[in-house]
MIBALO-857443 format. One record per residue: residue number from 1; z, x, y of N, C-alpha, C, CB in turn; chain. Coordinates in pm, whole numbers, plus 50000, padded with zeros to 5 digits. Atoms other than C-alpha are relative to their C-alpha. Last residue first. Glycine has a CB too. Layout:
BEGIN
NODE   resi      nZ      nX      nY     caZ     caX     caY      cZ      cX      cY     cbZ     cbX     cbY   chain
NODE    NUM       Z       X       Y       Z       X       Y       Z       X       Y       Z       X       Y       A
...
end
This chain:
BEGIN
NODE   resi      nZ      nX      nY     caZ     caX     caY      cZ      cX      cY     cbZ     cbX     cbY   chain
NODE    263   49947   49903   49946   82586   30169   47491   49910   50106   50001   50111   50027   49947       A
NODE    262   50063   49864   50058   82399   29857   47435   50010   50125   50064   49865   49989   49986       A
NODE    261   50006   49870   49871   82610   29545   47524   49959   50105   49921   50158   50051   50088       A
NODE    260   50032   49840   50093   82530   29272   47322   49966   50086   50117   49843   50004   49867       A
NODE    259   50035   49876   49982   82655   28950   47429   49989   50127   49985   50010   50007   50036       A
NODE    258   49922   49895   50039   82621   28633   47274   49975   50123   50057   49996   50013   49876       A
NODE    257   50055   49843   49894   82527   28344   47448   50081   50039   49909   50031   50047   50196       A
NODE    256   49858   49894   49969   82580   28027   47182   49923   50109   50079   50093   50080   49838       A
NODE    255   50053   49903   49987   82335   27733   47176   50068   50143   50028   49927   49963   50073       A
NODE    254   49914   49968   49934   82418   27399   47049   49972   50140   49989   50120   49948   49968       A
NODE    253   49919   49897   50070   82191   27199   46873   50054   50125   50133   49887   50077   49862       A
NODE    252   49966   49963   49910   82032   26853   46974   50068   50112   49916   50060   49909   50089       A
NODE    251   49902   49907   50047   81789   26737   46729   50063   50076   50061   49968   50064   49930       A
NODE    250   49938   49909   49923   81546   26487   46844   50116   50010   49917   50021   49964   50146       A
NODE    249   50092   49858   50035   81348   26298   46563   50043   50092   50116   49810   49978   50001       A
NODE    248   50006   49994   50154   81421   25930   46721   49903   50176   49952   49893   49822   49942       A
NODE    247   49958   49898   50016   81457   25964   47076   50013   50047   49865   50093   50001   50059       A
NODE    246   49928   50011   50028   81206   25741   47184   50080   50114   49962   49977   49929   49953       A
NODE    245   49992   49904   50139   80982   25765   47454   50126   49972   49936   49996   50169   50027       A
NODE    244   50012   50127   50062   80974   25495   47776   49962   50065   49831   49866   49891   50090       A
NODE    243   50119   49957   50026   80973   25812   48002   49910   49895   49913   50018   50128   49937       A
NODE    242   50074   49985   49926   81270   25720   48178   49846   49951   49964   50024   50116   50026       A
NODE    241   50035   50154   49897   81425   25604   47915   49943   50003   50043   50050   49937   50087       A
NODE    240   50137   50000   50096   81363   25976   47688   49997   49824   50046   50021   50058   49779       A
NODE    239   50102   49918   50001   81505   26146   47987   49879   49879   49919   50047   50159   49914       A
NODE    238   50017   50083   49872   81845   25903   47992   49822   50076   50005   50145   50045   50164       A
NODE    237   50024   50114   49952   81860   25987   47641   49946   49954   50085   50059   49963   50011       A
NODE    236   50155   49997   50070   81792   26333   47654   50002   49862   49985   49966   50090   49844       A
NODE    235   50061   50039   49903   82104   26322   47931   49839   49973   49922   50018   50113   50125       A
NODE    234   49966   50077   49895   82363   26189   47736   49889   49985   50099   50115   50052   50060       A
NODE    233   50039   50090   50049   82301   26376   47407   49942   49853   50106   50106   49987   49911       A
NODE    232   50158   50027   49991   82302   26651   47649   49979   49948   49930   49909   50079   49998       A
NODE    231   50106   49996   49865   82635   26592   47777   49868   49983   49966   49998   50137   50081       A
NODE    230   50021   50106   49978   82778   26508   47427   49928   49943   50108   50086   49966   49992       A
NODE    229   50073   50071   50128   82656   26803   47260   50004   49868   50097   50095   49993   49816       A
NODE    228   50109   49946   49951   82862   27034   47589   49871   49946   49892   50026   50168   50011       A
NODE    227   50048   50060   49883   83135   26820   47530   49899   50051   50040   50076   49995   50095       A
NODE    226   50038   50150   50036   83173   26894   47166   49966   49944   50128   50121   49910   49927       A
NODE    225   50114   50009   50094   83078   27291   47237   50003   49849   49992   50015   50085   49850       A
NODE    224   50136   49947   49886   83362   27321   47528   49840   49925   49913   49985   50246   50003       A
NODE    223   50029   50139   49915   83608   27108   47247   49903   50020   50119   50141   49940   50066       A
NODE    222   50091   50150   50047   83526   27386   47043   50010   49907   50060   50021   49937   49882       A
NODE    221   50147   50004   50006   83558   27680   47257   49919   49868   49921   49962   50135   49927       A
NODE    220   50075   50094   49836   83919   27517   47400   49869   50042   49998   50067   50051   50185       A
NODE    219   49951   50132   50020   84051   27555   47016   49901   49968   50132   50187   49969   50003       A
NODE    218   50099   50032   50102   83928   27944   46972   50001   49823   50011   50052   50071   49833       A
NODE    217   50124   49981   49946   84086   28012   47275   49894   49920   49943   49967   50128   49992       A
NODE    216   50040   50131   49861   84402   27815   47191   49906   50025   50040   50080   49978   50134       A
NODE    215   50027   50136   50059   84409   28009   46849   49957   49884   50085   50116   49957   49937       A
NODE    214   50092   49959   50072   84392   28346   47022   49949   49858   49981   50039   50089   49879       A
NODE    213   50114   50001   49887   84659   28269   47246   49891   50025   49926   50011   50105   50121       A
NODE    212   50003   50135   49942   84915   28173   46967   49836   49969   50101   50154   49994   50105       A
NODE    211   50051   50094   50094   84842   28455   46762   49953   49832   50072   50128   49990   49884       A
NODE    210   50130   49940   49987   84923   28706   47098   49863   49888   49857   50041   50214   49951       A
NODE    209   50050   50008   49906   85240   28521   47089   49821   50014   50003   50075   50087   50065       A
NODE    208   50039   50103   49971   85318   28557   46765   49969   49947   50126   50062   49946   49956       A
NODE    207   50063   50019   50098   85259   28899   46753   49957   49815   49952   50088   50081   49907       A
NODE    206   50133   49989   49960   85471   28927   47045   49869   49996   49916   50000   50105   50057       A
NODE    205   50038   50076   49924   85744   28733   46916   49893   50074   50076   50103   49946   50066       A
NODE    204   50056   50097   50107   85715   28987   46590   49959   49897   50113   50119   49939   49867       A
NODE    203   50130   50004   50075   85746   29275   46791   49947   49900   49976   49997   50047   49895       A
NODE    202   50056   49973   49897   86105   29172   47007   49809   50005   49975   50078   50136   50044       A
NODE    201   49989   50094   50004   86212   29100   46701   49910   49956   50121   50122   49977   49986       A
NODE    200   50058   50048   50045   86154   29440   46575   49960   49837   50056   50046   50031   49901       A
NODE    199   50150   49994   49972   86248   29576   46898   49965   49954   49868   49930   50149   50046       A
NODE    198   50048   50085   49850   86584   29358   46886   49858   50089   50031   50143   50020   50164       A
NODE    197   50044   50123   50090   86632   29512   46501   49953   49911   50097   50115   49930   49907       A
NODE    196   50140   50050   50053   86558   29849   46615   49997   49861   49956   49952   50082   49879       A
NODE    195   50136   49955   49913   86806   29848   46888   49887   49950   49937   49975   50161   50014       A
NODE    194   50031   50128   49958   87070   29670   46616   49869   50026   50126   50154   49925   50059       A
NODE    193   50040   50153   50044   87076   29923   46406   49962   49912   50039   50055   49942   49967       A
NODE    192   50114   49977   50033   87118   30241   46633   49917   49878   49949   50011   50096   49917       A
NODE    191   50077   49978   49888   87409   30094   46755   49843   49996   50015   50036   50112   50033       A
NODE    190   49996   50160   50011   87533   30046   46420   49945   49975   50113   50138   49921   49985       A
NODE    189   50090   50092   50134   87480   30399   46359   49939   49844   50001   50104   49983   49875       A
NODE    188   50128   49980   49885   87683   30497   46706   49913   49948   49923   49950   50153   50058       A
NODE    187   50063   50124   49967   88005   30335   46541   49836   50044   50054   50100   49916   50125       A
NODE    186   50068   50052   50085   88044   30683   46378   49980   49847   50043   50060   50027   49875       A
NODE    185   50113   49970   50010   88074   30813   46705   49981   49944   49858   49973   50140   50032       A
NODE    184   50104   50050   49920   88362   30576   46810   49874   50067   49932   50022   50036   50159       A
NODE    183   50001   50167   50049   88597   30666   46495   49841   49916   50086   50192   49905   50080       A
NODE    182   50100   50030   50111   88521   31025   46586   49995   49846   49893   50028   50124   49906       A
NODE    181   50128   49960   49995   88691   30991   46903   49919   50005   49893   49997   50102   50045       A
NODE    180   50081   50162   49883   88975   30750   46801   49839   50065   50050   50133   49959   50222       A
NODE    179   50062   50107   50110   89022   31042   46518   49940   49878   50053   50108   49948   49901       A
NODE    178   50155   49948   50075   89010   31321   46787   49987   49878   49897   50003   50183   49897       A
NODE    177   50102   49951   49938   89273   31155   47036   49873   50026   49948   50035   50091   50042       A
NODE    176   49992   50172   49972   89510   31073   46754   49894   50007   50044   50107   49917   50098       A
NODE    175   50059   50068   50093   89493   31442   46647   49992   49879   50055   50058   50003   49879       A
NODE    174   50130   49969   50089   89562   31548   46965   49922   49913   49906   50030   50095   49920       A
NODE    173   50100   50139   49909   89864   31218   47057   49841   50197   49980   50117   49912   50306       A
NODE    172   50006   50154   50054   90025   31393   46732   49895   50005   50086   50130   49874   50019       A
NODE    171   50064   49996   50087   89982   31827   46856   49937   49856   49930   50072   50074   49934       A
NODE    170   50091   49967   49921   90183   31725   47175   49874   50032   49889   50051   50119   50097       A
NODE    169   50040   50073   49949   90435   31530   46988   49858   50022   50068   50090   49973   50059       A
NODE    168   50007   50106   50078   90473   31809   46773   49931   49924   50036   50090   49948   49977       A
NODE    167   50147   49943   50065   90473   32062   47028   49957   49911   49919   49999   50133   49915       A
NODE    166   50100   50002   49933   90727   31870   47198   49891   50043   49929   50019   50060   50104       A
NODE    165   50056   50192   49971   90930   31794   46927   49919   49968   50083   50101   49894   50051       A
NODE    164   50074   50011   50132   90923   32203   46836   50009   49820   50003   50091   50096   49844       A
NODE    163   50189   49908   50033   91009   32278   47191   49937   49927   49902   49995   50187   49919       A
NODE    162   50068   50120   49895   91358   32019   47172   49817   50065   50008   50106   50006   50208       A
NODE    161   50035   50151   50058   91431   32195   46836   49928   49900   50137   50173   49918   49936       A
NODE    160   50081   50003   50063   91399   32525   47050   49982   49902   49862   49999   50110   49992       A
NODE    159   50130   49992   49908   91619   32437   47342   49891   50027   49875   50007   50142   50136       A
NODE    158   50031   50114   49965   91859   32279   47055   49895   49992   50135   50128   49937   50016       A
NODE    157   50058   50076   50161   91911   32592   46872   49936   49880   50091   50155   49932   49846       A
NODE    156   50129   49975   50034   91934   32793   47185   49873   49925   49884   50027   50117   49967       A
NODE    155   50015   49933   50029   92172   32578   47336   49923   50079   49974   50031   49985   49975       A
NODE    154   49982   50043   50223   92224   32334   47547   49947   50131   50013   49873   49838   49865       A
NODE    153   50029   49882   50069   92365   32322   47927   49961   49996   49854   50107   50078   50011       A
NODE    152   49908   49978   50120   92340   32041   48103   49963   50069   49961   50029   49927   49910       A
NODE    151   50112   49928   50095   92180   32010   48482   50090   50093   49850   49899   50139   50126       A
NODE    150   49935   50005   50073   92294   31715   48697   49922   50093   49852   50035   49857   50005       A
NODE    149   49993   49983   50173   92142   31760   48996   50049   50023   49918   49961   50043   49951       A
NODE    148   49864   50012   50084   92164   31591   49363   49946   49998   49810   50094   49816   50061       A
NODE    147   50031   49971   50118   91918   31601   49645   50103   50026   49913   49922   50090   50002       A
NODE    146   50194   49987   50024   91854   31570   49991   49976   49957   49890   49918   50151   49996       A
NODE    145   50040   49929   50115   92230   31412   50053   49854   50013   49975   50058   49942   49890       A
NODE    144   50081   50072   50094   92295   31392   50447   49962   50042   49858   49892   49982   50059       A
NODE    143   49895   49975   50114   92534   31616   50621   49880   49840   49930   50243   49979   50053       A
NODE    142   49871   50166   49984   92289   31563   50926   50061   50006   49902   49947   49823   49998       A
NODE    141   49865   49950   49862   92222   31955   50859   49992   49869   50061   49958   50154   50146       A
NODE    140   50087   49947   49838   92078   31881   50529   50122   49995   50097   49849   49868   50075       A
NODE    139   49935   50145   49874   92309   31831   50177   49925   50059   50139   50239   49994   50038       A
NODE    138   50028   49934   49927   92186   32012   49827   50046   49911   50165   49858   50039   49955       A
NODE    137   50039   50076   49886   92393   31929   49582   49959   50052   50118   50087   49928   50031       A
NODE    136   50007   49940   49861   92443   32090   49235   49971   49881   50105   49879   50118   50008       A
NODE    135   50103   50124   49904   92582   31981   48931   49993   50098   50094   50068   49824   50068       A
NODE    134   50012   49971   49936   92593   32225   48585   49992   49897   50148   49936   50064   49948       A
NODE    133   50132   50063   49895   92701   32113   48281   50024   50046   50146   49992   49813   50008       A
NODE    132   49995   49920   49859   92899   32263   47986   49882   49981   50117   49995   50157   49962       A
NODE    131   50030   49835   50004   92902   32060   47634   50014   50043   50148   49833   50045   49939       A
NODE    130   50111   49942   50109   93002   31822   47408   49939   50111   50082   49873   49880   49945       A
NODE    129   49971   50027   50170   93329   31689   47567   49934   50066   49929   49978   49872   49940       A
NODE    128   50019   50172   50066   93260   31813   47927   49996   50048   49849   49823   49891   50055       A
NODE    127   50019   50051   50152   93319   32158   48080   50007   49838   49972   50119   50068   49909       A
NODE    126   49902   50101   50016   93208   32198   48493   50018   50005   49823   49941   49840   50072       A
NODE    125   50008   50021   50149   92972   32436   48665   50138   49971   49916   49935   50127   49942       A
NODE    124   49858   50005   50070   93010   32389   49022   49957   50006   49837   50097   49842   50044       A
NODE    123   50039   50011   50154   92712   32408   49295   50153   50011   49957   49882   50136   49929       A
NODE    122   49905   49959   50099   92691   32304   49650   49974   49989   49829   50116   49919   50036       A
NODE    121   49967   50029   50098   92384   32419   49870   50167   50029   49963   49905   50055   49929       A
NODE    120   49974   49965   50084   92352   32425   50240   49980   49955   49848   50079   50011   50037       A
NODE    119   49832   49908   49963   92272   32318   50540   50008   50096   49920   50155   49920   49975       A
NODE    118   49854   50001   50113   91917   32196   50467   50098   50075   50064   49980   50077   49837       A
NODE    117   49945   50145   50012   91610   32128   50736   50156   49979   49906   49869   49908   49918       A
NODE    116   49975   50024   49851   91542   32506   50878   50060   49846   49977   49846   50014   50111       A
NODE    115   50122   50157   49934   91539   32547   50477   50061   49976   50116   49995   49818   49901       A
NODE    114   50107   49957   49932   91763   32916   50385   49876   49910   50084   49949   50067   49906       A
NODE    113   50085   49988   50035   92053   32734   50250   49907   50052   50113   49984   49905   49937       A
NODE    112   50052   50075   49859   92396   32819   50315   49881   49989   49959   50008   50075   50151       A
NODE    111   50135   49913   49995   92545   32827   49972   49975   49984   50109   49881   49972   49918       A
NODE    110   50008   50071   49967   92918   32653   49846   49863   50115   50083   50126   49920   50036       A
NODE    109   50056   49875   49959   93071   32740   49539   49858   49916   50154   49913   50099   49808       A
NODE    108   50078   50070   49912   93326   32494   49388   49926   50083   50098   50078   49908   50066       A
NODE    107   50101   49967   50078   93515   32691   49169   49897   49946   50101   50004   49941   49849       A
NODE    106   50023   49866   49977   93805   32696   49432   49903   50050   49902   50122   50075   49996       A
NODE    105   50086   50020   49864   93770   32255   49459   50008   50230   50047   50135   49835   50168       A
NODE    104   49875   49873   49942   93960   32308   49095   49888   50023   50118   50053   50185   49870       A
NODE    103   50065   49923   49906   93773   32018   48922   50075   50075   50061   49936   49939   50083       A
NODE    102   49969   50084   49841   94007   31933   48626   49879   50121   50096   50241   50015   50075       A
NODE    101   49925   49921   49928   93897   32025   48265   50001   49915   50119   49951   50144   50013       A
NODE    100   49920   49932   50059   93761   31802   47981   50089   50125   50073   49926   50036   49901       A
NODE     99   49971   49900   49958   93494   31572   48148   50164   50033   49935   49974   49986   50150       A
NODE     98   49906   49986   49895   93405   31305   47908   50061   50098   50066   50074   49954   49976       A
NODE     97   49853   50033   50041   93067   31281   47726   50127   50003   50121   50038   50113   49883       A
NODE     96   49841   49898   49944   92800   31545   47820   50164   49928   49948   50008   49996   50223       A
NODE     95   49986   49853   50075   92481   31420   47621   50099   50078   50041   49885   50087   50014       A
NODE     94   50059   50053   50171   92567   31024   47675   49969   50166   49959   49805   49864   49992       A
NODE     93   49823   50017   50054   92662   31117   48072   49957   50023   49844   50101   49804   50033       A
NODE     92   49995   49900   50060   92227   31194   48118   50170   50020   49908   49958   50102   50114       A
NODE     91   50049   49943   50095   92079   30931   48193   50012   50069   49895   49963   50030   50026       A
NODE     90   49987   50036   50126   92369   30747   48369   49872   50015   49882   50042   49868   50018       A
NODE     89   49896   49987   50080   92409   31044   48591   49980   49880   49877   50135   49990   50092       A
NODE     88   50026   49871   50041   91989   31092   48687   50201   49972   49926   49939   50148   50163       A
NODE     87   50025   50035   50118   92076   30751   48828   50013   50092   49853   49885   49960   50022       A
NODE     86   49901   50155   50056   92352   30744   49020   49934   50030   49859   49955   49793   50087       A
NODE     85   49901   49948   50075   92204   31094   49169   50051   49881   49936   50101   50080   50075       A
NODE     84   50040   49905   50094   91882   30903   49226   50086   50071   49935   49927   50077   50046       A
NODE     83   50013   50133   50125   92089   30641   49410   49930   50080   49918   49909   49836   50034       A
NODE     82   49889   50044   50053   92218   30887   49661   49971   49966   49852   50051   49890   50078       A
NODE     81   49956   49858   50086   91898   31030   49735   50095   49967   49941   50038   50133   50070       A
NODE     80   50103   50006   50126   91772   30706   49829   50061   50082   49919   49845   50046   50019       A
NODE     79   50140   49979   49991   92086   30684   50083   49928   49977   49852   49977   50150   50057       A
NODE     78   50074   49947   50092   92417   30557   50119   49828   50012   50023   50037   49921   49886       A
NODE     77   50017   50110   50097   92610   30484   50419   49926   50091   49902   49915   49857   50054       A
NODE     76   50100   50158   49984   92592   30658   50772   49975   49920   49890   49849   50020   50044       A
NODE     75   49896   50068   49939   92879   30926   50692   49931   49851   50053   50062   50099   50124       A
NODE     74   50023   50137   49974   92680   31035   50422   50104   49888   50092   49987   49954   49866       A
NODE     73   50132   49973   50061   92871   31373   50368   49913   49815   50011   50037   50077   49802       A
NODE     72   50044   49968   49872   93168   31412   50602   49856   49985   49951   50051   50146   50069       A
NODE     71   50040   49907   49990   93388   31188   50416   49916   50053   50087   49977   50008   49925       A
NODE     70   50109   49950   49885   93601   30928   50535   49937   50118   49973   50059   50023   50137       A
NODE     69   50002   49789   49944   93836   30826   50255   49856   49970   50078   49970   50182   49812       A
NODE     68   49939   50043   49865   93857   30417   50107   50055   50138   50056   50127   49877   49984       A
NODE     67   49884   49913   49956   93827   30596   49794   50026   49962   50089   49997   50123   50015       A
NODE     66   49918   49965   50118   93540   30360   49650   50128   50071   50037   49922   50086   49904       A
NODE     65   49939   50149   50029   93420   30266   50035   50121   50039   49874   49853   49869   49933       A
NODE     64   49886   50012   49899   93418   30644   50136   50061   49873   49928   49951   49978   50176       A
NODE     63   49855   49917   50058   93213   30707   49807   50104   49971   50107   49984   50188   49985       A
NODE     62   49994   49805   49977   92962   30475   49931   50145   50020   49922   50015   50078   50219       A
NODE     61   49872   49927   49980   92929   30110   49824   49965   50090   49987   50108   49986   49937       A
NODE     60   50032   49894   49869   92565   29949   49915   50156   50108   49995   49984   49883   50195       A
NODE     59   49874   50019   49922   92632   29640   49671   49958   50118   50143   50164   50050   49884       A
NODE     58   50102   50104   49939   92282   29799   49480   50112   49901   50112   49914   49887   49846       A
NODE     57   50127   49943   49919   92453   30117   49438   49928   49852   50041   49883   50116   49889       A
NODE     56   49954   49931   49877   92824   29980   49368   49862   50022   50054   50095   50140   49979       A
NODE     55   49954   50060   49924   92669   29719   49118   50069   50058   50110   50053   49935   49945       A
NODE     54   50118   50112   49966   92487   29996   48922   50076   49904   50091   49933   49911   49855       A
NODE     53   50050   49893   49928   92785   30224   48892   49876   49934   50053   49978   50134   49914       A
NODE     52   49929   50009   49847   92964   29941   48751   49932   50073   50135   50149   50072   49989       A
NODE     51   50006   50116   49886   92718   29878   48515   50073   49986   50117   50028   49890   49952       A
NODE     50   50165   50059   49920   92644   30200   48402   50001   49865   50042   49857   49999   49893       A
NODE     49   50018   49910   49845   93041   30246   48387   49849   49979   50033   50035   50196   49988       A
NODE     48   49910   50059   49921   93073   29926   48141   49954   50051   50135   50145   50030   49960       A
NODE     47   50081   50070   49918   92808   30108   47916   50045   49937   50118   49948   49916   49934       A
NODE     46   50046   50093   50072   92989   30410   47895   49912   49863   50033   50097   49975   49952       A
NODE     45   50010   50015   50112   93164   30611   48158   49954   49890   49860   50078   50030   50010       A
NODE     44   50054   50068   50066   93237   30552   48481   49892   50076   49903   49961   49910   50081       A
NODE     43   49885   50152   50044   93513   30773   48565   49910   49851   49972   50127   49951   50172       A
NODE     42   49916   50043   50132   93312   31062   48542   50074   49905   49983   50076   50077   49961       A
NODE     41   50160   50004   50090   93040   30980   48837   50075   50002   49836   49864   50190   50037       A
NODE     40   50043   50139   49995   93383   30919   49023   49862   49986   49955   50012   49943   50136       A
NODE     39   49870   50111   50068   93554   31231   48930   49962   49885   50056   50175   50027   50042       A
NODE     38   50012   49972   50171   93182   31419   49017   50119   49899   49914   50043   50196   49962       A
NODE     37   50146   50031   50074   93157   31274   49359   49985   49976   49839   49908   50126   50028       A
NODE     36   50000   50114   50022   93542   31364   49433   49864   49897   49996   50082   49973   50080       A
NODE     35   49937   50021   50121   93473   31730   49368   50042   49830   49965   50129   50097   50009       A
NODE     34   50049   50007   50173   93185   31700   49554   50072   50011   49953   49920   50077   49927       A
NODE     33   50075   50064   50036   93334   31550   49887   49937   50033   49856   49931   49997   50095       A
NODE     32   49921   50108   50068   93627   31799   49862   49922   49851   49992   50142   49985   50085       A
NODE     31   49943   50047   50121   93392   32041   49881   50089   49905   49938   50034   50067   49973       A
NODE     30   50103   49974   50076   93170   31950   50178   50086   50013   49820   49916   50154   50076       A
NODE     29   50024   50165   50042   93526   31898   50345   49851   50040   49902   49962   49861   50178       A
NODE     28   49935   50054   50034   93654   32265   50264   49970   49819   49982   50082   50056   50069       A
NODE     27   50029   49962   50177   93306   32411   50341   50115   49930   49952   50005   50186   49938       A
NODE     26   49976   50188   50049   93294   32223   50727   50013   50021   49813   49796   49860   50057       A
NODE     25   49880   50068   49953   93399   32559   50936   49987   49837   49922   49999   49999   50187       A
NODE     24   49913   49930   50021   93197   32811   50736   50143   49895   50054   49963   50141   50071       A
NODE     23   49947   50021   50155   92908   32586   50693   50146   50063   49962   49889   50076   49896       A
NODE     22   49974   50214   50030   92895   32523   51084   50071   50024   49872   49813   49858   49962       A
NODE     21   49869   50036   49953   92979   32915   51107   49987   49875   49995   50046   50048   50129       A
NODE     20   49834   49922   50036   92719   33050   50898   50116   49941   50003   50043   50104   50089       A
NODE     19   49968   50090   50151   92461   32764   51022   50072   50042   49925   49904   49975   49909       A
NODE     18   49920   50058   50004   92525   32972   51366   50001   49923   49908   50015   49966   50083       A
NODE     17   49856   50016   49982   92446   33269   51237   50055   49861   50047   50043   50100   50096       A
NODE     16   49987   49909   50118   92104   33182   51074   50164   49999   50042   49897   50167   49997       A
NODE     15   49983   50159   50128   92014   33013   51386   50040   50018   49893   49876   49920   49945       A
NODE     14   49886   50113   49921   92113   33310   51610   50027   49878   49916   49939   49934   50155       A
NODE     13   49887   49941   50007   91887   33577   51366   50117   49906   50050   49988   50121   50071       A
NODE     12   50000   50005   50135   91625   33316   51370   50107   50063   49973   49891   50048   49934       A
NODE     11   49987   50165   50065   91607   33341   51714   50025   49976   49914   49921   49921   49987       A
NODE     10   50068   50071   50131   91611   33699   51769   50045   49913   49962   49988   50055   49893       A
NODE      9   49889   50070   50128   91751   33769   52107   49882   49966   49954   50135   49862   50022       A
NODE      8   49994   50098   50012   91467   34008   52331   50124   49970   49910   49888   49967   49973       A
NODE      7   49949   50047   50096   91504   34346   52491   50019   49860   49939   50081   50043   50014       A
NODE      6   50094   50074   50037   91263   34434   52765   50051   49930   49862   49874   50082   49993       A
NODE      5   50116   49994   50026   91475   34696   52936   49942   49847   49957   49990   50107   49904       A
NODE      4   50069   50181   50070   91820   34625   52938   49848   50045   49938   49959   49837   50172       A
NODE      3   50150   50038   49927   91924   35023   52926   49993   49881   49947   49855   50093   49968       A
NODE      2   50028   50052   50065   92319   35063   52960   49851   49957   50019   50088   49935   49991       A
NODE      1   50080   50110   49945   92455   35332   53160   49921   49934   49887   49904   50051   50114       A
end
């Protein structure tokens, strides 16, 4: 007798198998889409091919169009992703050169991927003229391309010449960096310079200032003093009419307050 009990299906376990069997029943097309990817990323070649390859992507031609074939991979047209693989190839052709073996769609290795959004990965490592390159493609479960890389193999010599141009480069824009910085702080001097020369200047118009007002004081006490002579020339006159006196032998003199404060 068989106990049910309380036994659940593991989900993940089911989803898992059946992306098994999708990938298991669509791996022949999936590969015969990348092997005819790659013999049409190699067949343009040189500058010619970056232009052709350019006028198919901006045109909108898919690989179906070029082969007039129905694949199973972008069956809705081209995508972004597409055009990144376009590009990423005419970056890079120029260090691989011309493919030198035939794709053999039984190298062609084909991954289920673990992302609830990806199918699978395909990979192939391929020889070319100068050296041994890697593509992969990752394709979601609408057979859509996510992602598409073209990854060349170099050596040791030439992973550590490429290092030592980095470091280089990375050591240059340093120094650069510190001399533009100490270029600025010795401008700070001149800085300094011109502060004191706008508070000297700044000084001097107050100096003349403070000259100015002085002089106008001293200017509006004497014309106070000539009108304050002419008033009472004005009124000892009228005084010495009155009185029928003359004024002959008057001496008008001008009388200053001064004050003395006694601390």
């Amino acid at each position: 007798m068989t106990a049910c009990g309380n036994a659940q299906i593991d989900t993940n376990t089911a989803k898992e198998s059946i992306k098994d069997n999708e990938v298991a029943y669509v791996e022949n097309y999936l590969k015969d889409w990348a092997k005819d990817m790659i013999l049409y990323l190699d067949s343009n070649q040189g500058e010619a091919g970056t232009d052709a390859l350019i006028a198919d992507a901006e045109a909108g031609r898919t690989l179906n169009d070029v082969n007039s074939k129905m694949y199973i991979v972008n069956q809705q047209g081209m995508n972004v992703k597409t055009i990144g693989l376009y590009n990423s190839w005419n970056s890079t052709k120029d260090e691989l050169g011309e493919l030198k073996e035939s794709v053999d769609v039984n190298n062609i290795n084909v991954k289920v991927s673990d992302e609830t959004s990806e199918l699978c990965t395909i990979s192939v490592k391929l020889k070319f003229e100068k050296r041994v390159c890697t593509f992969e493609f990752v394709i979601n479960t609408d057979y859509t391309l996510e992602s598409g890389a073209i990854n060349p193999s170099y050596t040791t010599g030439e992973k550590m010449g490429k290092a030592g141009m980095n470091t280089l480069i990375g050591m240059g824009t340093v120094f650069v960096v510190l001399i533009f910085i100490s270029f600025i702080i010795s401008l700070f001097k001149y800085i300094s310079v011109y502060e004191n020369r706008k508070k000297e200047q700044k000084e001097d118009t107050a100096s003349v200032g403070v000259d100015n007002a002085i002089a106008q004081i001293v200017s509006n006490e004497e014309e106070n003093v000539e009108d304050d002579l002419e008033l009472i020339a004005v009124i000892t006159a009228a005084i010495a009419a009155s009185e029928g006196t003359s004024t002959d032998g008057l001496v008008v003199r001008s009388i200053r307050k001064v004050n003395n404060r006694r601390k």
